[in-house]
C-alpha positions in Angstrom: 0.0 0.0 0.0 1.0 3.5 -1.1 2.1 6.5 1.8 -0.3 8.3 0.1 -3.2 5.4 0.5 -1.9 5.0 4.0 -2.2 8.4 5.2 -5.8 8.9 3.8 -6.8 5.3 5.2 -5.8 6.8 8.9 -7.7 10.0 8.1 -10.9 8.6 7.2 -10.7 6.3 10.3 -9.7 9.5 12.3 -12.5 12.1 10.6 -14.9 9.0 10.8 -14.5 8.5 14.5 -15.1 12.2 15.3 -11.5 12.6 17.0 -10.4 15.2 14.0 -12.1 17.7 11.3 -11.3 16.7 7.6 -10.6 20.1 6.5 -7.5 20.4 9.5 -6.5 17.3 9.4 -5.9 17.3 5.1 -3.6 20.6 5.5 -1.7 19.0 8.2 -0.9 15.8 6.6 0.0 17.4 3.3 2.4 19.6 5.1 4.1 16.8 7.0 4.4 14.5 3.5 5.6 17.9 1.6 8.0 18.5 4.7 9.2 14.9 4.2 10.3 14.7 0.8 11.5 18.9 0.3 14.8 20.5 1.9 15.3 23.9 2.6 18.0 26.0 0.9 19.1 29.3 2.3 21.4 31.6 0.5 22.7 34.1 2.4 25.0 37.1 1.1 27.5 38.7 3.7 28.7 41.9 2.5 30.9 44.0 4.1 34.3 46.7 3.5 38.0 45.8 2.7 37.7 41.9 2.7 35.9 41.8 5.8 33.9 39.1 4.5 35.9 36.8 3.4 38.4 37.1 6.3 34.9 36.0 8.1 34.1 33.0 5.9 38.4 31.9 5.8 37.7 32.2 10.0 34.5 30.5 9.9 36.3 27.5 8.3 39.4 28.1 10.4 37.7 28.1 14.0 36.1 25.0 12.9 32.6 26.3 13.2 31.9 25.3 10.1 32.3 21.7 10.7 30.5 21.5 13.7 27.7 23.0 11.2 28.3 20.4 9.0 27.8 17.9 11.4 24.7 19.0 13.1 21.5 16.5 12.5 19.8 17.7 9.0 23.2 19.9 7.6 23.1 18.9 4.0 25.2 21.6 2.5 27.4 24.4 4.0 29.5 26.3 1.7 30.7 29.5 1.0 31.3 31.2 -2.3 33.2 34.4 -3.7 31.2 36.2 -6.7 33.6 37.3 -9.4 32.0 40.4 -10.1 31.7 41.7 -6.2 34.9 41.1 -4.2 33.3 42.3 -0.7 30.0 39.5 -0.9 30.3 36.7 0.1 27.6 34.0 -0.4 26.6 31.2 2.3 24.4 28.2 0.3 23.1 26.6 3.4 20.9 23.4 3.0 18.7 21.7 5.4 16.4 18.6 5.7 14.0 20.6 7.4 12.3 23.5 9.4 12.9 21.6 12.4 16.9 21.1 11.7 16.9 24.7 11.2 15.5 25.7 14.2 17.9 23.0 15.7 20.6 24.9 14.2 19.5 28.4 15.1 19.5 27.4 19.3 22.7 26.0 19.2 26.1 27.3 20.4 26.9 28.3 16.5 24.7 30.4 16.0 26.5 32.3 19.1 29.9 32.1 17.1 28.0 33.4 13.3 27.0 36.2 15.6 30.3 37.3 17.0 32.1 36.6 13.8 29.8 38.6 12.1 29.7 41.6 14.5 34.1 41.6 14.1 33.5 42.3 10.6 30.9 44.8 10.4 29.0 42.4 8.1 25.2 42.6 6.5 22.9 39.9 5.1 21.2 39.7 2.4 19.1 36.3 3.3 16.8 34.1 0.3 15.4 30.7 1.4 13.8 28.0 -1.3 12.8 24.6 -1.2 14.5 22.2 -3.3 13.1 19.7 -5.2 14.3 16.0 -5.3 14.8 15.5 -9.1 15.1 17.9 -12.4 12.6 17.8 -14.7 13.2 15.8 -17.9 12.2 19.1 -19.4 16.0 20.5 -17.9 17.5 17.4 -18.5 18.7 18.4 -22.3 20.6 21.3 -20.8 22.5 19.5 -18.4 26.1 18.0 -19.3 27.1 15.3 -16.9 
């Protein structure tokens, strides 16, 4: 049987035995599935004056902060990247499997050390978050040279 047959089976039992209103119930099963199979991507931009930033980002990965990132529960990606065209951004692709890891992530003692690192270097974000999708579309496929 199917997720998507289980999950529906358990709602009608639950709607059916008055414990849970359909409506409700539908939205919060969806989001949990969605939740399930999505990650979340965060890119974030730190910008700042006469290679502040990527001082930051070279003591980021020097302090070892950014392998305890790595290793927290949910990390998928953590990397940093240097725009050609903009010497004083640098950009932070940060992956997750979940809302939950991130929130994880945003209590623990790193978090702390971002903040500090950040305040050094007189930095600002610019912050964009997607979700990501498990597989490319056969549509992208033909522009795509492995």
């Amino acid at each position: 049987m199917s997720l998507k047959r289980v999950l529906l089976f358990s709602l009608c039992i639950l709607v059916l035995s008055g414990l849970v209103g359909c409506r409700e119930t539908e939205i919060t099963v969806k989001s949990e599935f969605e939740e399930s199979i999505m990650s979340i991507v965060v890119n974030i931009y730190y910008s700042g004056e006469n290679g502040s930033a990527q001082k930051f980002a070279k003591e980021m990965i020097s302090s070892g902060t950014v392998d305890a990132i790595r290793n927290e529960a949910g990390n998928i990606r953590y990397d940093y990247f240097f725009p050609l065209g903009d010497e004083e951004t640098v950009l932070l692709i940060d992956s997750w499997e979940n809302q939950e890891s991130i929130d994880f992530h945003h209590q623990s003692p790193m978090m702390n050390k971002i903040a500090e690192l950040r305040d050094k270097y007189n930095l600002h974000m610019k912050v964009e978050r997607y979700r990501s999708e498990d597989t490319i579309p056969d549509t992208d496929q033909k522009y795509i040279r492995n």
